[in-house]
N, C-alpha and C positions, 0 to 999 in steps of 0.2 A: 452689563446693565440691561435691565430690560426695563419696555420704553411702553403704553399704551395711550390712543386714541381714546376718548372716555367723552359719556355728554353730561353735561352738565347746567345748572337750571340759566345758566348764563350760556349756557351756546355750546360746542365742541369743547375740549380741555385734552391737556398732552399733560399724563402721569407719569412718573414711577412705581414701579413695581419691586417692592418690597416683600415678597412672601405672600401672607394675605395682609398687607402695608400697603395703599397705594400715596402715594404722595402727590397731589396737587401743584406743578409747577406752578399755572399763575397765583395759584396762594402763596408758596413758598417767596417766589420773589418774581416781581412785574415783571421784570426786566427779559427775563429768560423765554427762551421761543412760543408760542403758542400753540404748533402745530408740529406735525412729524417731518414736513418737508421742510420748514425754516431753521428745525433742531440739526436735522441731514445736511442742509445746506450748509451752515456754521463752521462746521467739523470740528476740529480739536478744540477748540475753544469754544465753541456751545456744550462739546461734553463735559470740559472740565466746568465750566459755570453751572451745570444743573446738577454735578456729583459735588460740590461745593453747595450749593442752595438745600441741597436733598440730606444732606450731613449734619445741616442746622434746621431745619424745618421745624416751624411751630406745629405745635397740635393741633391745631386747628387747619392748619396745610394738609393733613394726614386723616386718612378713611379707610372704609376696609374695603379691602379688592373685589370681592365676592359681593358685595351691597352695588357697585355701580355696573350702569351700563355700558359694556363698551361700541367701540364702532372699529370699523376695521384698520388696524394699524396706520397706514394711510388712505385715508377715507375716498381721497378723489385723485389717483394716481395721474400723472402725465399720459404714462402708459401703461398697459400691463400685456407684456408678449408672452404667451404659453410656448413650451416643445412640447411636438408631441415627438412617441418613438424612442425616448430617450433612455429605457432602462430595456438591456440587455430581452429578459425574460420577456416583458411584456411584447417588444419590436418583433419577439418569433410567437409570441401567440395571436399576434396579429398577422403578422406574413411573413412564415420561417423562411419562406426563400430570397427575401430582399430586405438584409440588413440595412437602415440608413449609413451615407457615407459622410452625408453634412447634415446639421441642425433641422427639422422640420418645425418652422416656427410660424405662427399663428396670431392673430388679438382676439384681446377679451377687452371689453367695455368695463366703466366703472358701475354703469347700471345693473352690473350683473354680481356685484357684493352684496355679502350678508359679513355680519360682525358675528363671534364666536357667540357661542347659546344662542342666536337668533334660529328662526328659521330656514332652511334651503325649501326654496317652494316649488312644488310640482307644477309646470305649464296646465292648462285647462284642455289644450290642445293634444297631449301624449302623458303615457304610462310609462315612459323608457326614459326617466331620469336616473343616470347612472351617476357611482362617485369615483371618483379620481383621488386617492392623496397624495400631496406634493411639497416638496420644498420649494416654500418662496424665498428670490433672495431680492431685497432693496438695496439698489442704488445709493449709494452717501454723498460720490465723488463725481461730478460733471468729467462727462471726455466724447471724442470721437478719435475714429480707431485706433483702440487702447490695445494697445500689444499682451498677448496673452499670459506673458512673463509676469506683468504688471496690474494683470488685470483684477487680482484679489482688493489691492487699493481702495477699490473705486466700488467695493461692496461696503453699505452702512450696516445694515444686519440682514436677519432671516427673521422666518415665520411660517407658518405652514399655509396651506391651500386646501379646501376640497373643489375641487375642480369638475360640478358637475356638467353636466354634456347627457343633452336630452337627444341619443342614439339614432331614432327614426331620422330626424330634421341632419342631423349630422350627416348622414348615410345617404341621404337624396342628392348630393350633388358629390366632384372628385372637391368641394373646398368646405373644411371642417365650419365655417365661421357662425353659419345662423345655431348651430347646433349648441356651439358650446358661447354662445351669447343671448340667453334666456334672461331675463331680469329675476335674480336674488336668486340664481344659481347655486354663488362661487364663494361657496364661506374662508375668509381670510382672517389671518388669528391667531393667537389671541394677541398675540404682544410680539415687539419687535424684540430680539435677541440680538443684540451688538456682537461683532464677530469675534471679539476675544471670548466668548462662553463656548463657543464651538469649537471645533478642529479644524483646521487651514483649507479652506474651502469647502468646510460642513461633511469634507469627506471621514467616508467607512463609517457611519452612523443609522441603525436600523431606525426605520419606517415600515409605521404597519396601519392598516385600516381593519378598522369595527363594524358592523352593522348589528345594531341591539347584543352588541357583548360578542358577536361571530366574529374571530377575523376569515377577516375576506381578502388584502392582499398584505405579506410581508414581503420584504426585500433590503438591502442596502444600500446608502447613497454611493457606493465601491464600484455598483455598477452602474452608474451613468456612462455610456455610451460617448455625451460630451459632458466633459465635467463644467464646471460654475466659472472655470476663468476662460474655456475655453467657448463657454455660448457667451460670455461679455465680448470676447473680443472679435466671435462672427456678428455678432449684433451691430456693434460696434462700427464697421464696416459701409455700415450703409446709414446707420442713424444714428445721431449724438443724445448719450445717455444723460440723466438729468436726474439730481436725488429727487427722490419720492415714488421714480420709475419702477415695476415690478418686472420680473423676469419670475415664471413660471418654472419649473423647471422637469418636470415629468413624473409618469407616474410607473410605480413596480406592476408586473402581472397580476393576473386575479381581479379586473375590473367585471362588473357585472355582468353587460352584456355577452363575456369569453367563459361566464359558470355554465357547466349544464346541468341543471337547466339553468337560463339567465336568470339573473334576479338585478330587480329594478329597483328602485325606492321610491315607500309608498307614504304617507301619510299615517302620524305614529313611528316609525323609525328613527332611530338616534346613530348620527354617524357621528366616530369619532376616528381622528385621525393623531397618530401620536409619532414623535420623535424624539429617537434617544440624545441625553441630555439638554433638549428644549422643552419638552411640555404635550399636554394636550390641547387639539381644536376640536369643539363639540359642537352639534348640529344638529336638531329635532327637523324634522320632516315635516312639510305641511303641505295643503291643496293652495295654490293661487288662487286669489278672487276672483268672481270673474270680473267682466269688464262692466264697469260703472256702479260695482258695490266698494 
């Protein structure tokens, strides 16, 4: 099932996605969750109530996918913790002599979403907005320290991430955080994929990044370093996971500032970021306002 955040002249709206079919849960039927984290929370029985409601849906419940706005899968996460480091390639073009041994993990702010076709906006302050593409995975199932064994359970779906990170700010200190927490950074998107559309922890599935039709990085999710149950249950560890929660998950080689020459994103670029058997996230480029326009 694939699941989107959408707004609507009534306020936020949790769809279906149908093709180019979006279906309207609170039209379909009142009853059924309103948001991403209420649908996650639910579990089996919020699914089967909205693949029931979605089966019978009036036409009038139903629009076309490509006519709405959406917003990012889930719009105001609890959390959303990045790894960095995490694909083989990239962790030695960054520094071939010190493989990570444990998760190098990070936060990102919800101020720093953009929803799919939205903008990724360049700070007013720096030229070195770089992109990242990632697998995101959502939390479905509440736990703390969820055994690794176990730990696929407690994923509600994916989605993808461009995870930009404005290099200069990043590079100034040994802690990545101001860097990659710029507001309307970090495009998140388009839609949540429920884990049966994937392979058992999204593994062996190519990912690759775009810039204006170039790709710029491929790789496999094969090589993650720490796989998807294996960052739930370091995470896990120290902090109790909560549906709606994102986990980041890393990105392949070939990020910008490692081209040479680097290449940054400018204003007029379109990043797109694609995973096999989930979809594309698109992304046009733009300058931030400044301050008090």
């Amino acid at each position: 099932m694939r699941l989107v955040s959408f707004l609507h002249s009534a306020g936020p709206r949790l769809g279906v996605r149908l093709g180019d079919v979006l279906v309207d849960l609170a039209a379909a039927d009142s009853r059924l969750p309103r948001d991403m984290t209420s649908f996650l929370a639910g579990g089996e029985a919020a699914a089967e109530a909205v693949c029931a409601a979605v089966a019978k849906a009036p036409d009038a419940a139903r629009m076309r996918f490509s006519a709405v706005r959406l917003l990012p899968p889930v719009p105001n996460p609890g959390k959303i913790v990045c790894v960095g480091l995490n694909y083989v390639d990239h962790a030695v073009e960054i520094d071939p002599r010190n493989l990570p041994d444990y998760p190098t993990f990070f936060g990102r702010m919800a101020t720093t979403l953009v929803a799919h076709n939205e903008p990724m906006l360049r700070p007013t302050v720096s030229t070195k907005l770089d992109f990242e593409g990632e697998v995101a995975v959502i939390i479905g199932k509440a736990g703390r320290m969820i055994d690794k064994g176990r730990a696929l359970g407690h994923v509600g779906g994916y989605a993808l991430f461009n995870e930009g990170s404005v290099r200069d700010y990043q590079f100034r200190t040994s802690q990545w955080f101001l860097g990659k927490n710029f507001d309307s950074t970090g495009a998140f998107g388009p839609e949540l994929c429920t884990p049966d559309e994937l392979p058992s922890g999204a593994g062996g599935l190519f990912l690759a990044t775009r810039v204006n039709g170039r790709v710029m990085q491929e790789g496999s999710t094969a090589d993650m370093l720490f796989s998807v149950a294996a960052l739930i249950a370091s995470l896990s560890e120290a902090m109790t996971l909560f549906p709606g929660d994102v986990i980041v998950t890393g990105t392949p080689s070939g990020v910008g500032f490692a081209q040479k020459p680097p290449y940054f994103l400018k204003p007029g670029d379109v990043c797109e970021i694609e995973l096999e058997g989930y979809g594309v996230l698109r992304n046009p480029v733009a300058d931030a306002p400044c301050v008090g326009e």
